[in-house]
C-alpha positions in Angstrom: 14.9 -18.4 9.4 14.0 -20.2 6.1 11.9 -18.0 3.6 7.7 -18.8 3.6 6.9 -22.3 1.1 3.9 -21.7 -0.4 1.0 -24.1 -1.0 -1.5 -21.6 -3.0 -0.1 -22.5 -6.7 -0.2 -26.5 -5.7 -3.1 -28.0 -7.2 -6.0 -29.0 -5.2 -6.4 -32.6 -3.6 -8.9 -35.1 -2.6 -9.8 -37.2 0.3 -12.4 -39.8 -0.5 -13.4 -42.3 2.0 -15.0 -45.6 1.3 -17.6 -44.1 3.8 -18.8 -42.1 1.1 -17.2 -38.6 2.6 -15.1 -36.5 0.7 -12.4 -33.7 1.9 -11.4 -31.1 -0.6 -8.2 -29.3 0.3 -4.5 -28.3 -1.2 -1.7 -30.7 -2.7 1.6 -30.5 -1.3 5.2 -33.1 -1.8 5.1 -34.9 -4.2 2.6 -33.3 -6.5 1.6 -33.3 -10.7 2.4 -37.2 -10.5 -0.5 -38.8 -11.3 -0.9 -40.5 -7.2 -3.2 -42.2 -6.4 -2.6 -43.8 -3.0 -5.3 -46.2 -1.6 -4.8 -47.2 1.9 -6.2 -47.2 5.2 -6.5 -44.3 6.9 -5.5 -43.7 10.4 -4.6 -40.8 12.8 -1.7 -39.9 15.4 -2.8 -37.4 18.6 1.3 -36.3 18.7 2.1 -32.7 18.9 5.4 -33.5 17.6 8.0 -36.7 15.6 5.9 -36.4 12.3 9.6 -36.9 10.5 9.6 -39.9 13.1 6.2 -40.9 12.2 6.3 -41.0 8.5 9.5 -43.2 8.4 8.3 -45.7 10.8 7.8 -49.0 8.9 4.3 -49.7 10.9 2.5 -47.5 8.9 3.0 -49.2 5.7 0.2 -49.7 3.2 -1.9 -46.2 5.8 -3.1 -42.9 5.1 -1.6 -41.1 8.2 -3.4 -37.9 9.3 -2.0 -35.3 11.7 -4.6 -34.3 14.6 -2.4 -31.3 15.9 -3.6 -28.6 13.4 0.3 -26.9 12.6 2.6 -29.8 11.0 5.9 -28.8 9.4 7.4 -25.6 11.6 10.9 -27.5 12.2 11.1 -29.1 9.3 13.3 -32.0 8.8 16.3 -33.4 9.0 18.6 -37.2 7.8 18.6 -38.1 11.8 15.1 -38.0 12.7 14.0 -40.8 10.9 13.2 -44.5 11.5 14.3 -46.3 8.3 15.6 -45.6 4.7 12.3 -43.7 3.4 9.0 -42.3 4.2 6.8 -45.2 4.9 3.2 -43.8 4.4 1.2 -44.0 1.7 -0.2 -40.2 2.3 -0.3 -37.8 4.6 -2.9 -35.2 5.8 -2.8 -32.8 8.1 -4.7 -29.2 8.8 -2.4 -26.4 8.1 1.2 -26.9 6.8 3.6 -24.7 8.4 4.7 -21.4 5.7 8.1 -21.7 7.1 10.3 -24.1 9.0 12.5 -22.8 11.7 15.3 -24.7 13.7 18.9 -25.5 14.1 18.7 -28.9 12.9 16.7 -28.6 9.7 17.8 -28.9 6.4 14.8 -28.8 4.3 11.1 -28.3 3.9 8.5 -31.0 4.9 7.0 -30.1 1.7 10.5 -30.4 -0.1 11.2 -33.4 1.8 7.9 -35.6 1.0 8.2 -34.7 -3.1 11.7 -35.8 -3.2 10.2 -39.3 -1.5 7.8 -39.5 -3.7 5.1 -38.8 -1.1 1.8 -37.0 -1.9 0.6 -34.4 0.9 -2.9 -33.0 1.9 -3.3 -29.9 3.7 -6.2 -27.7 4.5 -8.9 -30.0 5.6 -10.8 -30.1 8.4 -8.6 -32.8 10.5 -10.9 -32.6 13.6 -14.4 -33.5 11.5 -11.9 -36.7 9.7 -10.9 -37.6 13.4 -13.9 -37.9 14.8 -15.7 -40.0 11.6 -12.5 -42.7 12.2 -12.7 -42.3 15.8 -17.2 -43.0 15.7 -16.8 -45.0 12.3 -13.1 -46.6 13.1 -10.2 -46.9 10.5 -11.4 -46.9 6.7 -10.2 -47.2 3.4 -9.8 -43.8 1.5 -7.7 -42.0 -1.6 -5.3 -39.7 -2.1 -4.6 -37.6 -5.0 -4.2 -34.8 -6.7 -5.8 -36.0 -9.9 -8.4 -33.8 -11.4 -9.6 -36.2 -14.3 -11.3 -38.1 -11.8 -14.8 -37.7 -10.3 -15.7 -37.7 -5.8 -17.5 -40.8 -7.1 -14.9 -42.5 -8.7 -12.7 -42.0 -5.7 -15.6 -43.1 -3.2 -15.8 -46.6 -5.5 -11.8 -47.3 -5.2 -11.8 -46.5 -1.4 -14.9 -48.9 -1.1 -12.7 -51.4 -3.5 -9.7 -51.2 -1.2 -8.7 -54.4 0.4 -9.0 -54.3 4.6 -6.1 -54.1 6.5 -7.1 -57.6 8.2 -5.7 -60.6 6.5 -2.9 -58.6 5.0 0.9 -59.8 5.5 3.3 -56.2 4.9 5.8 -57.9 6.6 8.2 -58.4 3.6 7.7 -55.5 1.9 9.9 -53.7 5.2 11.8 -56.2 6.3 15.5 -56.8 5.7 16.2 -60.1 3.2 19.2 -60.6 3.8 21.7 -60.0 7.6 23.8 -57.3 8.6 25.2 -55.6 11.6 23.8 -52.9 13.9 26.2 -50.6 15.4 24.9 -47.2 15.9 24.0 -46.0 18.9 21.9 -43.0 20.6 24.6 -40.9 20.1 23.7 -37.3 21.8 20.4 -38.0 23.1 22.0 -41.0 25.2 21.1 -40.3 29.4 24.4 -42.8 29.8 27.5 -43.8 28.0 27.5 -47.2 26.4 29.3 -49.8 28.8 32.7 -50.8 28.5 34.6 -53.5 30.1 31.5 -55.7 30.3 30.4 -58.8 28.5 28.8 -57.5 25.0 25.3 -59.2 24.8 24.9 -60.3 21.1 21.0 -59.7 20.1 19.6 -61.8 16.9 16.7 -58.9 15.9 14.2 -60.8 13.5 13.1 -57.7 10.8 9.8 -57.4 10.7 10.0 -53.6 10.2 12.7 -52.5 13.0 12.4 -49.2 13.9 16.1 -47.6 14.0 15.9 -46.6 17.8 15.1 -49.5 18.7 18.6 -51.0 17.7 20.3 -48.0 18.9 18.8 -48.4 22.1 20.2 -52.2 22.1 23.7 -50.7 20.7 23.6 -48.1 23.4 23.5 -51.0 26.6 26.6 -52.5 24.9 25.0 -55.2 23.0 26.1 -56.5 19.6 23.0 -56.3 17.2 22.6 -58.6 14.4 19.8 -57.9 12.4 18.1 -60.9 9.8 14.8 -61.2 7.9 12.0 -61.9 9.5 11.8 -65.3 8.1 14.7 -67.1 9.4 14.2 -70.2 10.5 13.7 -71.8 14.3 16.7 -73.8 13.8 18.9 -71.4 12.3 17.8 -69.3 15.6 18.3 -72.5 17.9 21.8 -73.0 16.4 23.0 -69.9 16.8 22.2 -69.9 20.5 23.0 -73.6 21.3 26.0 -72.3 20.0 27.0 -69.8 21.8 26.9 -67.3 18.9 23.8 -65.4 20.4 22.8 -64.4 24.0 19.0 -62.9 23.0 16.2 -62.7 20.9 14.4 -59.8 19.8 11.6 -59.7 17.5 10.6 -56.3 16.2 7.4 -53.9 15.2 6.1 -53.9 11.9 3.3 -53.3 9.9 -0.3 -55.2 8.7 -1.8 -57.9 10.1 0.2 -60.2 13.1 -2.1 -63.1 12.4 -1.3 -63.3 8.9 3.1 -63.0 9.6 2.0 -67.1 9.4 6.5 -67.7 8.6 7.6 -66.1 11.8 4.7 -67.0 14.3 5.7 -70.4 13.2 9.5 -69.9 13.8 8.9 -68.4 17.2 6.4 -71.2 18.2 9.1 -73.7 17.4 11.8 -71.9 19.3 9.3 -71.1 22.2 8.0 -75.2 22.2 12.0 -76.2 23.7 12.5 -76.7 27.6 12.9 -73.6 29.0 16.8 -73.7 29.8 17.0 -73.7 25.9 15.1 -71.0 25.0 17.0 -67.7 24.6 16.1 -64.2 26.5 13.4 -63.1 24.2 11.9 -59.3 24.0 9.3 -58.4 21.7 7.9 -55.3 21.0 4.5 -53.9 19.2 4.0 -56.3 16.2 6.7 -58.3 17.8 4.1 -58.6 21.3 1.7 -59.9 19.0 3.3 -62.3 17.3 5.1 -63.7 20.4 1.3 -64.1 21.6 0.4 -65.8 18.5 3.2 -68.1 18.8 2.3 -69.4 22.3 -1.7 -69.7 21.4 -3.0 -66.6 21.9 -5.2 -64.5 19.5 -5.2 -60.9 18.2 -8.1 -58.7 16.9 -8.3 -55.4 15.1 -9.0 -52.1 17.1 -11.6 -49.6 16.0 -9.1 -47.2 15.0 -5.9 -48.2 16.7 -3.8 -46.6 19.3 -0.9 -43.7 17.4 0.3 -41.1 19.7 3.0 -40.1 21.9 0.8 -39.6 25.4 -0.5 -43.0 25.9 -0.9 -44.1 29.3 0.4 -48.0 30.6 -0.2 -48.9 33.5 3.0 -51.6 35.0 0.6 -54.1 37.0 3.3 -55.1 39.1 4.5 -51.7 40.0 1.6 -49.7 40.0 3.1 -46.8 38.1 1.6 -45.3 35.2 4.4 -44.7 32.3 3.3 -42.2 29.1 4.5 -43.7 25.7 4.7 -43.8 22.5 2.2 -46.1 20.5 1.6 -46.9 16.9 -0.8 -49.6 16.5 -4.4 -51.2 15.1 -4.1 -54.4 16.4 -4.1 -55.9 19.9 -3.9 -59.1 21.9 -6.3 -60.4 23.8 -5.9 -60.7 27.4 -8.1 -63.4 28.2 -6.6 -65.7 25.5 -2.8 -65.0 26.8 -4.1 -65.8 30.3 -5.3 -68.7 29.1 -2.4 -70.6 28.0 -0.6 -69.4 31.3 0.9 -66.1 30.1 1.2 -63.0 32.7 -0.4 -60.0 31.6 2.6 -57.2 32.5 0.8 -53.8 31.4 -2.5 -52.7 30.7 -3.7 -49.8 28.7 -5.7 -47.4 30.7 -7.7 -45.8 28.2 -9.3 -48.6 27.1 -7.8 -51.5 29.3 -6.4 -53.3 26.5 -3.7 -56.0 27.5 -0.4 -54.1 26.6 2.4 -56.2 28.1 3.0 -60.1 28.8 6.0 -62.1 29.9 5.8 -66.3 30.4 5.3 -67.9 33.9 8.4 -70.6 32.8 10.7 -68.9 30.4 12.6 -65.8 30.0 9.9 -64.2 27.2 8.2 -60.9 27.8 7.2 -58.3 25.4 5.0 -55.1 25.5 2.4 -53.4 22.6 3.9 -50.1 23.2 7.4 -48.2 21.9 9.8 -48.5 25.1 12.3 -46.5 22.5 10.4 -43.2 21.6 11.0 -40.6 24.5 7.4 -39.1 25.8 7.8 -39.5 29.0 10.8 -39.1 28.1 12.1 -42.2 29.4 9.6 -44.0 31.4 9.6 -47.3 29.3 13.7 -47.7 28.5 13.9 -50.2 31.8 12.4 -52.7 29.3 15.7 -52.7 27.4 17.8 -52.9 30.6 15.4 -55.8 31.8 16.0 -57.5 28.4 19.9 -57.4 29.2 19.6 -58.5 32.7 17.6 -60.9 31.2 20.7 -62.3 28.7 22.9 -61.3 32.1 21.3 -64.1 33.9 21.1 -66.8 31.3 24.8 -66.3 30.3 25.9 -66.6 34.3 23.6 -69.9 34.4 24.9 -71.5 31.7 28.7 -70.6 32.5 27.9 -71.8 36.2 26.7 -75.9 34.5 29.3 -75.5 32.0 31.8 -75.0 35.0 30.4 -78.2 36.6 
């Protein structure tokens, strides 16, 4: 049992909201720096993963508030996390736990946010902010612990703040230059990674990759090569023409899909070949969008987005309903994919937003959601397997002409 953190000498901190309202509360992480983060705020229903949470490149350039009311009792740990550093630009939540309690843990979630530079906000009222972004939708706001600045002041640079529509974060996550994936799930595997079998290489376009995303790849046996997010169609044609690659993934990220105008491009170029030359392709939240972009569909911003770990999908083909993970404020348009001959796959059943499609003529599917978070725990991982099966076939085509 770790001794009590206290959060009664911190200094007091602000909220301020480009809607004009104001939350006063206590400073915790990274505090006495001078912070002032401006972002949009959002909000996540999960009881538990806020370690997982703040390192998930999607929610780059956001404010993330915590709607269950105790954050921080098992503190944290170096595996729980989904890339090098804490993403957010803040984070708020009702009551930060006194103590941190579990066999994993080796710090504070206090301790752990000032050595990332990461400015906390505790003891607000989380359910009165939920329910203005949930009636108002996502907004603007400030964080900081700066006392030399007026509620008005704040208000102004909240109202000041640029939308999250039109912006491109894309390369501020995304790897710039290529490197190899090789850890897998490790302990928390349900099977051992294949041996004996063909090793599926993956070329994972990085527009923000989640790590357990490529350890789920790793963990089916396939050989993950990871490169920026702006590599070009016919570096990715090459490669598979080739022989050099079996698949295709593009990954989640943060901002705006319709502004990632480099990789939308390269996918609608590698898309636009016959269909026996386009490579097993699995996309997954930004990467759904911008597959949909690529093949003439169109995305819009939701009120307030869809971050938790209970959402329910409904697979239209199967009729079952899975619970996942979700962390997003944009989504596709149904109608539009349907248009252009796409197959809507899923569907989100509190709201009925499209959150799955795969192509009538190629091997392309993707889904809005994150098959490789563990709510249900595992009712979405058959995507990965699908995306192998997927490479399985091609490969067994392709050796079948070249045996001609």
């Amino acid at each position: 049992m770790t001794t009590p953190s206290t959060v009664s000498s911190a200094p007091p901190a602000r909220l301020a909201l480009a809607s004009g309202h104001v939350f006063h509360g206590t400073a915790f992480g990274a505090t006495g720096r001078g912070i002032l983060a401006v972002a949009e705020v959002v909000f996540n229903t999960a009881m538990c993963g806020y370690q997982e949470s703040l390192t998930d490149p999607s929610y780059t350039g956001q404010i993330l508030v915590q709607t269950f009311p105790l954050i921080g009792n098992y503190g944290v740990n170096a595996d729980d996390v989904e890339s090098r550093k804490v993403q957010v630009a803040g984070f708020v939540v009702r009551e930060l736990a006194r103590r941190h309690s579990n066999f994993r843990a080796t710090d504070s979630l206090a301790a752990y946010l000032a050595a990332q530079g990461v400015l906390g906000l505790t003891g607000i009222d989380t359910r009165a902010l939920t329910r203005l972004l949930r009636s108002g939708g996502s907004i603007a706001g400030v964080l900081t612990d700066r006392a030399d600045l007026t509620d008005a002041d704040l208000v102004a640079r909240a109202k000041a703040a640029p939308s999250m529509a039109g912006q491109n974060l894309v390369p501020t996550v995304g790897c710039t230059s290529g490197f190899t994936w090789a850890q897998t799930l490790g302990d928390w595997a349900m099977t051992a990674t294949p041996t004996g079998a063909r090793r599926f290489r993956v070329l994972t376009l990085d527009c923000g990759a989640k790590a357990n995303i490529l350890r789920n790849l790793t963990q089916r046996g396939c050989e993950v090569r990871v490169v920026p997010h702006d590599t070009s169609a016919s570096e990715i044609l090459r490669l598979y023409h080739a022989g050099e690659i079996d698949g295709l993934f593009i990954s989640n990220g943060p901002g705006d899909p319709a502004a990632v105008h480099a990789t939308i491009q390269t996918l609608r170029d590698v898309l636009d070949q016959p269909a026996d030359l386009v490579p097993p392709t699995f996309g997954i939240c930004l990467g759904h969008q911008l597959l949909a972009l690529a093949v003439g569909g169109t995305t819009y911003k939701l009120k307030f987005g869809h971050r938790g770990a209970n959402q329910p999908i409904l697979n239209n083909a199967l009729g079952k309903v899975e619970i996942t993970s979700q962390n997003h404020g944009f989504a596709v348009d149904a109608a539009s994919i349907e248009a252009v001959g796409g197959v809507p796959t899923h569907t989100h059943l509190n709201d009925g937003t499209l959150a799955g499609f795969r192509l009538k003529d190629k091997p392309v599917f993707s889904v809005q959601y994150h098959p490789e978070a563990s709510p249900g725990p595992h009712d979405a991982a058959y995507l990965f397997d699908q995306f192998v099966q997927a490479m399985r076939d091609r490969a067994e085509v392709r050796a079948a002409v070249a045996a001609r």
